[in-house]
BAPATOR-125201 format. One record per residue: x, y, z of N, C-alpha, C, O in turn; residue in one letter; chain. Coordinates in steps of 0.05 Angstrom, whole numbers, plus 5000, padded with zeros to 4 digits. Example, Ala and Ser with C-alpha at 12.3 -4.5 7.8 and 13.67 -1.06 7.14 Angstrom:
BEGIN
SITE  n.X  n.Y  n.Z ca.X ca.Y ca.Z  c.X  c.Y  c.Z  o.X  o.Y  o.Z res chain
SITE 5264 4886 5156 5246 4910 5156 5264 4934 5156 5285 4934 5169   a     A
SITE 5257 4955 5142 5273 4979 5143 5258 5001 5157 5268 5023 5161   s     A
This chain:
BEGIN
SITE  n.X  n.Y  n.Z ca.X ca.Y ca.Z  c.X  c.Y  c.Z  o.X  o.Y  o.Z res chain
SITE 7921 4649 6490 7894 4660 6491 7895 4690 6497 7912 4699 6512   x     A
SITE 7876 4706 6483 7881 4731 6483 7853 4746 6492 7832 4737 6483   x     A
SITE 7855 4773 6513 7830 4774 6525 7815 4784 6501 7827 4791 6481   x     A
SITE 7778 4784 6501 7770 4792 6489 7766 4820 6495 7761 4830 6517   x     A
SITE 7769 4839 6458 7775 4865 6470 7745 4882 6470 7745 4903 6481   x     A
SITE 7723 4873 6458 7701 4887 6458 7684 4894 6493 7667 4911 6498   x     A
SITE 7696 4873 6512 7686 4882 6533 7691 4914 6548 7673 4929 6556   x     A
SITE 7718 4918 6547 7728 4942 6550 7716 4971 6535 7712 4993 6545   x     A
SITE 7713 4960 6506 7703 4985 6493 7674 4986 6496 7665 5009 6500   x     A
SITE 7652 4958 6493 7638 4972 6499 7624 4988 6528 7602 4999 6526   x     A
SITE 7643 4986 6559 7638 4996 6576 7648 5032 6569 7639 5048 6585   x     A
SITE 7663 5043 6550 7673 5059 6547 7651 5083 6531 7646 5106 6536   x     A
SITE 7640 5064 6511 7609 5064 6496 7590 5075 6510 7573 5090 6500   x     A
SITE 7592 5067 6538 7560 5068 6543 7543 5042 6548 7525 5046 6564   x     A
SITE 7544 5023 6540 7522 5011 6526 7501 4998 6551 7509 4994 6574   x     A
SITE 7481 4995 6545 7464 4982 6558 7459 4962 6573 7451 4947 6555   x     A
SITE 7456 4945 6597 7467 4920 6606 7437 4915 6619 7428 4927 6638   x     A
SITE 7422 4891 6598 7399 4881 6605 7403 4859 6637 7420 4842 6642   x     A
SITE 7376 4868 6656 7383 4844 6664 7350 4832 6667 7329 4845 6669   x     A
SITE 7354 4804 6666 7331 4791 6666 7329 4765 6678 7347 4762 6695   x     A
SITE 7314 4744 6676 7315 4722 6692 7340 4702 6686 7349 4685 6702   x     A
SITE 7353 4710 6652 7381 4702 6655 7394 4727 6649 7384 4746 6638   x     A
SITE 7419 4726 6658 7430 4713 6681 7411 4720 6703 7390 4732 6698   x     A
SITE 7417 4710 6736 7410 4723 6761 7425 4740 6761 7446 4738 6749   x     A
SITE 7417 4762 6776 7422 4794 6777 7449 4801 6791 7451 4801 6815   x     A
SITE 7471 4806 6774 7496 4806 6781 7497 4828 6803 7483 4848 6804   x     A
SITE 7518 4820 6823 7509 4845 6846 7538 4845 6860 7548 4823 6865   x     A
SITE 7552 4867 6866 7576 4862 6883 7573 4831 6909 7555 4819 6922   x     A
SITE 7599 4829 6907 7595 4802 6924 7590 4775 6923 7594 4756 6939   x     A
SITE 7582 4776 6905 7563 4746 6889 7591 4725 6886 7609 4737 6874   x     A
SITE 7598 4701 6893 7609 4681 6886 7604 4668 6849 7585 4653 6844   x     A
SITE 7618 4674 6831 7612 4656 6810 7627 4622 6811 7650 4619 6817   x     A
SITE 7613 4603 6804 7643 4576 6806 7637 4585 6772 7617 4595 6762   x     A
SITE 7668 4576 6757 7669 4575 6736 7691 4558 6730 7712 4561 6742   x     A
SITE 7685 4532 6707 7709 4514 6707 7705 4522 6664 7689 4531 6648   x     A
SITE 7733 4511 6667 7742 4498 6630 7752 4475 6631 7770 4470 6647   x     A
SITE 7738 4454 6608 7741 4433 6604 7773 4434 6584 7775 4445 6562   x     A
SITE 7790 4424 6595 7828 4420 6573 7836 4398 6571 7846 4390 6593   x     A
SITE 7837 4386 6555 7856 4360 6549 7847 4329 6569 7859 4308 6573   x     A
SITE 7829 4335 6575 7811 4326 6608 7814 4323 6629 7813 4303 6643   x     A
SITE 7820 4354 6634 7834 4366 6659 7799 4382 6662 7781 4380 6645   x     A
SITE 7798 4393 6682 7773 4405 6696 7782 4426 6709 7784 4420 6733   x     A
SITE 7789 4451 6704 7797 4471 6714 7780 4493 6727 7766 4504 6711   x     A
SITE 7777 4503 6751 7764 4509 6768 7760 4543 6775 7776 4557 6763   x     A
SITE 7750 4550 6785 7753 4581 6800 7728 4592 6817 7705 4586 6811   x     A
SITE 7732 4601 6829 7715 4626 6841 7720 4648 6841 7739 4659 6853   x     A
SITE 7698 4659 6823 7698 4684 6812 7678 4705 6832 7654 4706 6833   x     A
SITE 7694 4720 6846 7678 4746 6867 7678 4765 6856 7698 4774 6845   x     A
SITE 7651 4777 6855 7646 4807 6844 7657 4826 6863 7656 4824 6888   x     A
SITE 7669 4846 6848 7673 4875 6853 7651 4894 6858 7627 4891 6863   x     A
SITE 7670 4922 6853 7650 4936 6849 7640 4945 6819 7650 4931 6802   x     A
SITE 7629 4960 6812 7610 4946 6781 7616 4982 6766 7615 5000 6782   x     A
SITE 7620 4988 6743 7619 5010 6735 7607 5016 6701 7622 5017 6682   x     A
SITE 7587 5018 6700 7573 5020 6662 7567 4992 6660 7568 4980 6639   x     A
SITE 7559 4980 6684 7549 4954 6676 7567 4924 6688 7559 4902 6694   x     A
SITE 7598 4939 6686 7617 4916 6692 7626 4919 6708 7633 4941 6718   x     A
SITE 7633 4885 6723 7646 4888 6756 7667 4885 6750 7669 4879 6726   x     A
SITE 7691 4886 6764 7707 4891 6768 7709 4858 6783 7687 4852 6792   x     A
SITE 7727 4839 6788 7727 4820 6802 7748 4802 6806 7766 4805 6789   x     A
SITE 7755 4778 6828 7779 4770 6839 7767 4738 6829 7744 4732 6830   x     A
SITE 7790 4721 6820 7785 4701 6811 7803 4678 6832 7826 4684 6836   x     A
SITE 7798 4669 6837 7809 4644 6856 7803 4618 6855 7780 4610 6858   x     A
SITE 7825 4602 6849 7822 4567 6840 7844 4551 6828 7858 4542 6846   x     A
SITE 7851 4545 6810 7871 4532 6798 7893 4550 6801 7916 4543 6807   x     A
SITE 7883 4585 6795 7911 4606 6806 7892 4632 6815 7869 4634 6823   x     A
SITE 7906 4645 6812 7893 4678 6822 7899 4695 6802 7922 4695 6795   x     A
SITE 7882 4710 6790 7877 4734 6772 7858 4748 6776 7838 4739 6787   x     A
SITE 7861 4776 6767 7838 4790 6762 7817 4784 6741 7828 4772 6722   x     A
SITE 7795 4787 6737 7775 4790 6720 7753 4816 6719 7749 4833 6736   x     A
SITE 7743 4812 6696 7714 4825 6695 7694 4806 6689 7698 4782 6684   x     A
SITE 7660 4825 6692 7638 4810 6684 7620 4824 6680 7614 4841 6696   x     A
SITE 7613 4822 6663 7586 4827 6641 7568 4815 6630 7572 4795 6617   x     A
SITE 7544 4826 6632 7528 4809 6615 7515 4824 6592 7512 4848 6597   x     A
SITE 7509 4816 6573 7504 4832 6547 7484 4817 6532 7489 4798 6517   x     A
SITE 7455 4829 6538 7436 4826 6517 7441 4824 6490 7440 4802 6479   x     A
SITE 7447 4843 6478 7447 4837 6453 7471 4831 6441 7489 4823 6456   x     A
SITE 7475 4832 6420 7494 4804 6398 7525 4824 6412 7526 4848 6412   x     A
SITE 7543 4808 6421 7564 4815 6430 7588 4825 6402 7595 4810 6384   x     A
SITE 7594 4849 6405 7603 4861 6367 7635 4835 6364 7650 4828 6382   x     A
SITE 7635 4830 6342 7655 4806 6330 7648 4781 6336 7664 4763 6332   x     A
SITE 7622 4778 6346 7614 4753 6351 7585 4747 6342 7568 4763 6335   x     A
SITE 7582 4721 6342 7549 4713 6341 7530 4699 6355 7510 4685 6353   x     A
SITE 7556 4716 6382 7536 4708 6412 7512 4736 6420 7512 4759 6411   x     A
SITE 7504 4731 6427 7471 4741 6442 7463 4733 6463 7461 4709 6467   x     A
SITE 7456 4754 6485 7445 4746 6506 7467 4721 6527 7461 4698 6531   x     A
SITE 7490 4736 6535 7514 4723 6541 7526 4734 6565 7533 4758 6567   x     A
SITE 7530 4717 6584 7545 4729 6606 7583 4729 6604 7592 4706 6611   x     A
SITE 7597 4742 6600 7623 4748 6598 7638 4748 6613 7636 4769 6626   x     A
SITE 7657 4734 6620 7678 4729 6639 7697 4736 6622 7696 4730 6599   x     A
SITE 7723 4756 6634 7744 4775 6622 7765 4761 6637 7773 4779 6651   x     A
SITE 7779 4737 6643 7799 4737 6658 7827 4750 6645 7834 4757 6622   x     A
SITE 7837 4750 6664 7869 4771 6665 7893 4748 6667 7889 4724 6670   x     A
SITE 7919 4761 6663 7938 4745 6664 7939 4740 6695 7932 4757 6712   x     A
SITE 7950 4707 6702 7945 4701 6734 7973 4713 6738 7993 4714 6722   x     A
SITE 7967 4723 6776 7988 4734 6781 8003 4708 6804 8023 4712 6818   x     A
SITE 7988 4684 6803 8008 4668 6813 8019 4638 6801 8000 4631 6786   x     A
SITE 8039 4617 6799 8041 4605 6788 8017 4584 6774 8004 4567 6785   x     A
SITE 8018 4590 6750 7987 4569 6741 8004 4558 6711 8023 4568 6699   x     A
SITE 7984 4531 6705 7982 4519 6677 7965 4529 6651 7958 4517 6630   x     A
SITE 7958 4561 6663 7939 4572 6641 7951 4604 6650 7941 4623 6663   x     A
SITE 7980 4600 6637 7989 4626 6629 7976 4652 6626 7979 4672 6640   x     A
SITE 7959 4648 6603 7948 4668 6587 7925 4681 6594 7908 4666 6604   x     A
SITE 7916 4708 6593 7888 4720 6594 7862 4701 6577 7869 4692 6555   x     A
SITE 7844 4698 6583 7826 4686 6567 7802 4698 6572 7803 4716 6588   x     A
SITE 7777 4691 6561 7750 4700 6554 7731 4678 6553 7730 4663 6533   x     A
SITE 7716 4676 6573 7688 4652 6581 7666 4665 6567 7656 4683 6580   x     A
SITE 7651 4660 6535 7627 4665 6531 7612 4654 6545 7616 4629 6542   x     A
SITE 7586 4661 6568 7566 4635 6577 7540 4642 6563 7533 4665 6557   x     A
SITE 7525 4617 6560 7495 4620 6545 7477 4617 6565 7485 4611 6588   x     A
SITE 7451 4620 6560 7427 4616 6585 7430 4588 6596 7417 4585 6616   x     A
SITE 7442 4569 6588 7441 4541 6601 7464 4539 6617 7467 4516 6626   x     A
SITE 7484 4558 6623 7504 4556 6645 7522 4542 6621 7544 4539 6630   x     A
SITE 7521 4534 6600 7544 4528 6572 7557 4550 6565 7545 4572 6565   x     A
SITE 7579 4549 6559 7600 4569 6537 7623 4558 6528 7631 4534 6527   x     A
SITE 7632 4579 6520 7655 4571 6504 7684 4588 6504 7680 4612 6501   x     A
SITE 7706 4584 6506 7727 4602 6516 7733 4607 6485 7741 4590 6469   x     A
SITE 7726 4648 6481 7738 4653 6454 7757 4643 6444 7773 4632 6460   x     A
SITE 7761 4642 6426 7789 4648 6405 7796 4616 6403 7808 4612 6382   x     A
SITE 7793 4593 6418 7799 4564 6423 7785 4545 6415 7789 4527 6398   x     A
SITE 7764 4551 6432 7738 4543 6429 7732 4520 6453 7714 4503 6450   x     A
SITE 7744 4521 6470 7736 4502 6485 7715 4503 6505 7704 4524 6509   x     A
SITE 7708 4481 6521 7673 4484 6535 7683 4497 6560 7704 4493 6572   x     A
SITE 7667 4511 6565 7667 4525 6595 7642 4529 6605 7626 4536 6588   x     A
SITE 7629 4528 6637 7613 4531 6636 7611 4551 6678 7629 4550 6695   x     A
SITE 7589 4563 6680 7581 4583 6698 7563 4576 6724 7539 4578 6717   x     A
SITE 7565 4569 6746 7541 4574 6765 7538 4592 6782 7560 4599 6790   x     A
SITE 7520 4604 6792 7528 4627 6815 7525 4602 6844 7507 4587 6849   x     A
SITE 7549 4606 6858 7548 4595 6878 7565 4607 6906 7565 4632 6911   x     A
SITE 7580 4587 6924 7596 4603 6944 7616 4599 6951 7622 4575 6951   x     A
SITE 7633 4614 6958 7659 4611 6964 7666 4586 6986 7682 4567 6983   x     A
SITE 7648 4595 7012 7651 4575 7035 7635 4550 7028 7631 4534 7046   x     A
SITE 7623 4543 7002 7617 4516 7000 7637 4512 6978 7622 4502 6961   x     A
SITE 7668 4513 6966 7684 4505 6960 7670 4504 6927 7647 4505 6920   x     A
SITE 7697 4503 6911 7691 4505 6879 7691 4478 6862 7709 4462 6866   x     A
SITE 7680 4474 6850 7673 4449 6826 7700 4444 6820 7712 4462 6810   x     A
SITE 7709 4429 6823 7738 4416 6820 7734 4392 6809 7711 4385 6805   x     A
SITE 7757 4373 6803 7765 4350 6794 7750 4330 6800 7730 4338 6813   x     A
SITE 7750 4308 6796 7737 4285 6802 7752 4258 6820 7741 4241 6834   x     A
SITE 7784 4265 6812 7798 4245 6829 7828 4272 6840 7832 4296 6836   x     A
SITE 7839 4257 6849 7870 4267 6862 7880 4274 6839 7875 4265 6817   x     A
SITE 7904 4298 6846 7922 4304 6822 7927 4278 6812 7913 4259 6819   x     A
SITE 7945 4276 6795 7957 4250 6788 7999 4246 6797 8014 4227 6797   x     A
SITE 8002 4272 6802 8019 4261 6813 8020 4258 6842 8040 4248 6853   x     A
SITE 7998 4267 6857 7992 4255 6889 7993 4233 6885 8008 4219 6899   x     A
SITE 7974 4221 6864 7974 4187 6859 7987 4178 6869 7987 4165 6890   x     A
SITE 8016 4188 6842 8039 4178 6847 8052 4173 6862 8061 4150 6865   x     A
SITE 8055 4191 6874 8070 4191 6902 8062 4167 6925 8074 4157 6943   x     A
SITE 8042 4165 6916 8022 4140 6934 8015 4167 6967 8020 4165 6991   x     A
SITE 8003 4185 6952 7995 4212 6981 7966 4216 6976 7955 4236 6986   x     A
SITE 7952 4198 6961 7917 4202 6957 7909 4209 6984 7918 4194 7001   x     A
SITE 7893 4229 6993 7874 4225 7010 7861 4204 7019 7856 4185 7005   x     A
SITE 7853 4209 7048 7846 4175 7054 7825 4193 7076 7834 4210 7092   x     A
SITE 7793 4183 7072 7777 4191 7102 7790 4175 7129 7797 4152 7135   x     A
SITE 7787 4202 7141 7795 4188 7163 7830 4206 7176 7837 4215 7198   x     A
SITE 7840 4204 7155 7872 4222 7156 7867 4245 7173 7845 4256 7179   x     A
SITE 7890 4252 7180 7891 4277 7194 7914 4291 7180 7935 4279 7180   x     A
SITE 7913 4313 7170 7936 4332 7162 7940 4356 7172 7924 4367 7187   x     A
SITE 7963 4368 7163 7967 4398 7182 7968 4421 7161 7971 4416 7137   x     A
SITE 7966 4445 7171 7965 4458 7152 7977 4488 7168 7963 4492 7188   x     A
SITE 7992 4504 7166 8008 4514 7172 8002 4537 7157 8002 4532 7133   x     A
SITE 7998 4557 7163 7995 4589 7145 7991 4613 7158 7967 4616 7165   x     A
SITE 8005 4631 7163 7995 4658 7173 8000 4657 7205 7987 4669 7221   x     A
SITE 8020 4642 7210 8042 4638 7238 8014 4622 7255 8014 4624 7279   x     A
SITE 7995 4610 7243 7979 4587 7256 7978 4560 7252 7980 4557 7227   x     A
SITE 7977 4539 7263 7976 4511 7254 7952 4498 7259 7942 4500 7282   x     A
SITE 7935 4478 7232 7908 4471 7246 7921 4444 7240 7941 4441 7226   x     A
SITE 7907 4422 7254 7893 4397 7237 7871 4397 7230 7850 4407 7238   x     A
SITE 7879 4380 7208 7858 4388 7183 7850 4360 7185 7867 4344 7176   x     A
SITE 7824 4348 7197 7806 4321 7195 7794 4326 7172 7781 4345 7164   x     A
SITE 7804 4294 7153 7797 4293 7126 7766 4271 7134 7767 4246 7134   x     A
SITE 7745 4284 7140 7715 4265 7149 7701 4253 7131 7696 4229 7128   x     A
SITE 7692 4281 7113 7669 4264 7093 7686 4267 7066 7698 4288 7063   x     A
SITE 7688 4242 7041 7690 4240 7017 7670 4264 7000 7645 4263 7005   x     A
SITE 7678 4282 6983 7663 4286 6974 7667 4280 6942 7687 4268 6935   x     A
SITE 7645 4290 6921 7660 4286 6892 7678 4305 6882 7679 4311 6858   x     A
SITE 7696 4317 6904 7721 4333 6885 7731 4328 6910 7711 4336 6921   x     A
SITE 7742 4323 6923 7752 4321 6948 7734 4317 6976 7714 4302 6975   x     A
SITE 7743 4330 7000 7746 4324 7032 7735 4345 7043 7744 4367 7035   x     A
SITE 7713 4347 7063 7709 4364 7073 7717 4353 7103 7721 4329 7103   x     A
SITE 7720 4366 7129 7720 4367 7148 7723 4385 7175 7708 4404 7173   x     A
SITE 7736 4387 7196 7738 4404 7210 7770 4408 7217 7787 4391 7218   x     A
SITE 7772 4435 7222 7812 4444 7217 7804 4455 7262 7784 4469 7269   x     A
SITE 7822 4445 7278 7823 4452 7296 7852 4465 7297 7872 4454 7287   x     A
SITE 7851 4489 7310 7881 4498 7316 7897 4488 7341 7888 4486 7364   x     A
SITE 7920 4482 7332 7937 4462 7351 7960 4489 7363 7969 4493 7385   x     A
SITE 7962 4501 7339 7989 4528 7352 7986 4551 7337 7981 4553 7313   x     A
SITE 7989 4572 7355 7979 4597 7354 8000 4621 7359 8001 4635 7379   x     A
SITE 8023 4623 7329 8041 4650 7339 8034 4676 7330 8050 4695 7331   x     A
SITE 8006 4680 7319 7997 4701 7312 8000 4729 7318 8004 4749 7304   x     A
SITE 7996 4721 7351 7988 4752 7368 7958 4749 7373 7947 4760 7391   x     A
SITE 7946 4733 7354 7914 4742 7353 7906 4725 7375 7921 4709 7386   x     A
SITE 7880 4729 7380 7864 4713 7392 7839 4703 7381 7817 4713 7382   x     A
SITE 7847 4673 7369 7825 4660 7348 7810 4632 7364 7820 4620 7382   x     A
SITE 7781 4626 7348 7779 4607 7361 7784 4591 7351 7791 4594 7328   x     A
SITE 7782 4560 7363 7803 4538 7365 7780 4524 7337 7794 4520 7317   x     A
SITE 7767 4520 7335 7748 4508 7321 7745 4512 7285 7739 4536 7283   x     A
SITE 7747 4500 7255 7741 4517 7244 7725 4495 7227 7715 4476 7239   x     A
SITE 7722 4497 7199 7719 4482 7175 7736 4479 7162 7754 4495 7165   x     A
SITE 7742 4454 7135 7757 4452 7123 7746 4446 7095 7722 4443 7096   x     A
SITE 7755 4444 7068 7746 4436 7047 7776 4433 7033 7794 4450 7030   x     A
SITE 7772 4405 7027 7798 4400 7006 7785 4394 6975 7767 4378 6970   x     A
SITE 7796 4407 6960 7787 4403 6932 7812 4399 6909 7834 4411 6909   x     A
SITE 7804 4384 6894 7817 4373 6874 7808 4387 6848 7788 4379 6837   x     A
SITE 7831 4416 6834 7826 4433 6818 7851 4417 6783 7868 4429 6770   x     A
SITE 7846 4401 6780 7866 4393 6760 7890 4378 6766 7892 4355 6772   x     A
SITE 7911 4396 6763 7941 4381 6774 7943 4396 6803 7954 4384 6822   x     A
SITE 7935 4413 6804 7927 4439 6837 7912 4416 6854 7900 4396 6846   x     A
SITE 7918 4428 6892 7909 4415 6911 7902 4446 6919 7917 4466 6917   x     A
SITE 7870 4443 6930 7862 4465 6946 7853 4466 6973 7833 4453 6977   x     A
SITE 7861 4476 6989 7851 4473 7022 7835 4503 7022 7846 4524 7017   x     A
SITE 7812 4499 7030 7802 4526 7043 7796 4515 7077 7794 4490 7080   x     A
SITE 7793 4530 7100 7787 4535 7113 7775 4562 7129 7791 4581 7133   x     A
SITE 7750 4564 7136 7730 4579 7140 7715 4576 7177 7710 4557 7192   x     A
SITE 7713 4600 7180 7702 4612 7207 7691 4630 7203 7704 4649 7197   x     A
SITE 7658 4634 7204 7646 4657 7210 7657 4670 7175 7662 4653 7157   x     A
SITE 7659 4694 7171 7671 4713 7146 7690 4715 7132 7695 4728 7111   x     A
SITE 7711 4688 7155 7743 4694 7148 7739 4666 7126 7724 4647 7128   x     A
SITE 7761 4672 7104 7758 4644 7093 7797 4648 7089 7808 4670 7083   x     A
SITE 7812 4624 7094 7837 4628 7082 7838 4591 7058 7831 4567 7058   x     A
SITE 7848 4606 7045 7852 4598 7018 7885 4581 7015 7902 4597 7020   x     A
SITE 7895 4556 7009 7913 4539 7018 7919 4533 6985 7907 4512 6982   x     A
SITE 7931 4542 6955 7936 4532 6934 7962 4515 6931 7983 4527 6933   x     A
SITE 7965 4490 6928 7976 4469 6922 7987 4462 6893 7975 4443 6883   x     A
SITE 8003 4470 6883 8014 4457 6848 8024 4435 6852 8027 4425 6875   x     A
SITE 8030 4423 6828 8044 4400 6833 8069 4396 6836 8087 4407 6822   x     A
SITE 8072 4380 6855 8102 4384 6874 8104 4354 6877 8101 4348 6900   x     A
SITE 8108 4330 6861 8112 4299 6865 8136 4300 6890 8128 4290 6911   x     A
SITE 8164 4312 6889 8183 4297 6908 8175 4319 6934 8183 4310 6956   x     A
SITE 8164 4338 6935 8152 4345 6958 8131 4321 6977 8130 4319 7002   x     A
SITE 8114 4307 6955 8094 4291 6954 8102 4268 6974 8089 4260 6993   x     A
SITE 8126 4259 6965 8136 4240 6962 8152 4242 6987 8158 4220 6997   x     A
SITE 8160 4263 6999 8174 4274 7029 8147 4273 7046 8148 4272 7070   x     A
SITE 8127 4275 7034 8104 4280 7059 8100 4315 7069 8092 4321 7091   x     A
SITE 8105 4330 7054 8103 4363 7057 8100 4380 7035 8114 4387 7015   x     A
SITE 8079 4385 7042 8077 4402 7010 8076 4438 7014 8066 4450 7033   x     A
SITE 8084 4447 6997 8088 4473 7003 8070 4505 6980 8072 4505 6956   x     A
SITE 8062 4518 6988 8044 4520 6969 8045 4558 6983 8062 4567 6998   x     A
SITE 8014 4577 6967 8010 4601 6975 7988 4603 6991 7972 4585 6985   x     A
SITE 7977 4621 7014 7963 4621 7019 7953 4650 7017 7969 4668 7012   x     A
SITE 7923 4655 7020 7905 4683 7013 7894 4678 7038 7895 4655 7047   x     A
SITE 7884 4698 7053 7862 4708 7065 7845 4734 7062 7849 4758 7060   x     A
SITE 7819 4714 7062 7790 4735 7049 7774 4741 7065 7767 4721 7079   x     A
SITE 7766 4759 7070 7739 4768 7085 7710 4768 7061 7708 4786 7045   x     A
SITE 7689 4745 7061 7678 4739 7046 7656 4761 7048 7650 4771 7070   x     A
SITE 7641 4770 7022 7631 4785 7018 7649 4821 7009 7639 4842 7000   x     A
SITE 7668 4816 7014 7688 4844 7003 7704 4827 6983 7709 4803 6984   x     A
SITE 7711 4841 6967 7730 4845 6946 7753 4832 6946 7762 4836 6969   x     A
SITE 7770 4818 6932 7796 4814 6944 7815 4800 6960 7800 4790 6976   x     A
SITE 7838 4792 6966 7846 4791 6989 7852 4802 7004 7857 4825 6998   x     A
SITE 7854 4795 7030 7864 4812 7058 7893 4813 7068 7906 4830 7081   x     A
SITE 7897 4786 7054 7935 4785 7055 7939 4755 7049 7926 4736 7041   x     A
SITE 7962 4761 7055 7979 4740 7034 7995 4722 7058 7995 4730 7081   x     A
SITE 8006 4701 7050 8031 4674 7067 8040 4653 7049 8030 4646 7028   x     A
SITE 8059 4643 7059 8065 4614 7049 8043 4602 7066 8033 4611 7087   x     A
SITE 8038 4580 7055 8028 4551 7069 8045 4525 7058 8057 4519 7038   x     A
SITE 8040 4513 7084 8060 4486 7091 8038 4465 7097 8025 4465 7118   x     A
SITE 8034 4446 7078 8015 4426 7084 8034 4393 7095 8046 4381 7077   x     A
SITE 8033 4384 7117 8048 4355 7123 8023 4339 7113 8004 4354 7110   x     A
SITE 8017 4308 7107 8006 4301 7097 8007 4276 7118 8027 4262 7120   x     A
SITE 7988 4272 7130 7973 4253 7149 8001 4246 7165 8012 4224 7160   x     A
SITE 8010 4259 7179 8039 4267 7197 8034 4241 7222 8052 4237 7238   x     A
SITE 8010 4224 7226 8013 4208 7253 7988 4186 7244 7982 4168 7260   x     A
């Protein structure tokens, strides 16, 4: 998949960037969820606006992997195409391990429908939020299956990132995964945090995602598939920390997930 190149030129152009009751009014900060339908896999993200320049933001993509993007929206007929009135997602090559190598391009239409150039496959747009977790999967990876490591309400797991340890209470089922509450058990930070947080486990494809969230801070827990990790009871993965509403990440860790350890 190859990015589409008219976004670039026409911010170079000049051109005009309508806004109206579609899209809602793109604005630094804004949470996009954006998934693509593959092979019937459900691939996920959260897309955070930047800052915006001739119309286009600038933006951080987080979900199945991490890349940069842009976003645009363009009233009129987008040049090499016979879209109109279209919101544009520019993603970049990801800069961490993912199953979608390549740069790609989300056309969206006023019904939150699109289509990823050059392929043609369905993709589609909502504006939503980071701390209420991204549109993901419908069941467990498949090789969690395997492993016989499905989530179970009720479990307790740990989660290990950024020289802190929570448990992570897996409470309510939701339809992409687990939400619950992450309490900190050990603390080699230096910092002084409180003990209390949230959790959201989500199911992004063959990807396992943990966010946990306090107040602004959100840290971000990405999971690939790792069967004989699975299968040891430890899974090992990257972790991000975001200050929501800015740009970006704040920094980077491994994360160490044990999987219902008692």
């Amino acid at each position: 998949m190859k990015p589409f190149p008219g976004l670039i030129l026409m911010a170079l152009f000049g051109a005009a960037f309508a806004q109206s009751p579609w899209p809602p009014r793109l604005e630094t900060g804004q949470v996009w969820n954006l998934t693509i339908e593959a092979q019937g896999q459900r691939l996920a993200w959260n897309v955070r606006l930047g800052m915006a320049q001739n119309g286009i933001f600038e933006a951080q993509a987080q979900g199945v992997d991490t890349r940069a993007a842009q976003v645009a929206y363009f009233a009129e007929t987008l040049p090499g195409t016979s879209y109109k009135n279209v919101l544009v997602f520019d993603f970049k090559a990801p800069t961490t391990a993912s199953s979608v190598a390549s740069p790609f391009t989300c056309l969206i239409q006023p019904d939150g429908k699109g289509t990823v150039a050059l392929i043609g496959l369905p993709c589609s747009a909502s504006l939503g939020s980071a701390s209420a977790g991204i549109s993901g999967s419908a069941g467990a990876p498949i090789w969690l299956k395997e492993a016989r490591r499905e989530p179970v309400a009720g479990q307790t797991w740990r989660l290990e990132a950024f020289n802190v340890a929570w448990n992570l209470t897996l409470s309510k089922a939701e339809s992409d995964g687990f939400s619950g509450g992450a309490k900190i058990v050990e603390n080699r930070s230096g910092d002084l945090l409180p003990t209390d947080w949230t959790m959201r486990l989500t199911y992004v494809g063959r990807t396992l995602r943990i966010d946990i969230s306090l107040g602004q801070g959100l840290i971000s827990c990405l999971l690939d598939e790792q069967f004989q990790n699975a299968l040891d009871g430890v899974l090992r993965g990257e972790a991000n920390l975001y200050s929501q509403g800015q740009q970006g990440s704040r920094g980077q860790s491994s994360c160490r997930v044990v999987l219902n350890p008692r």
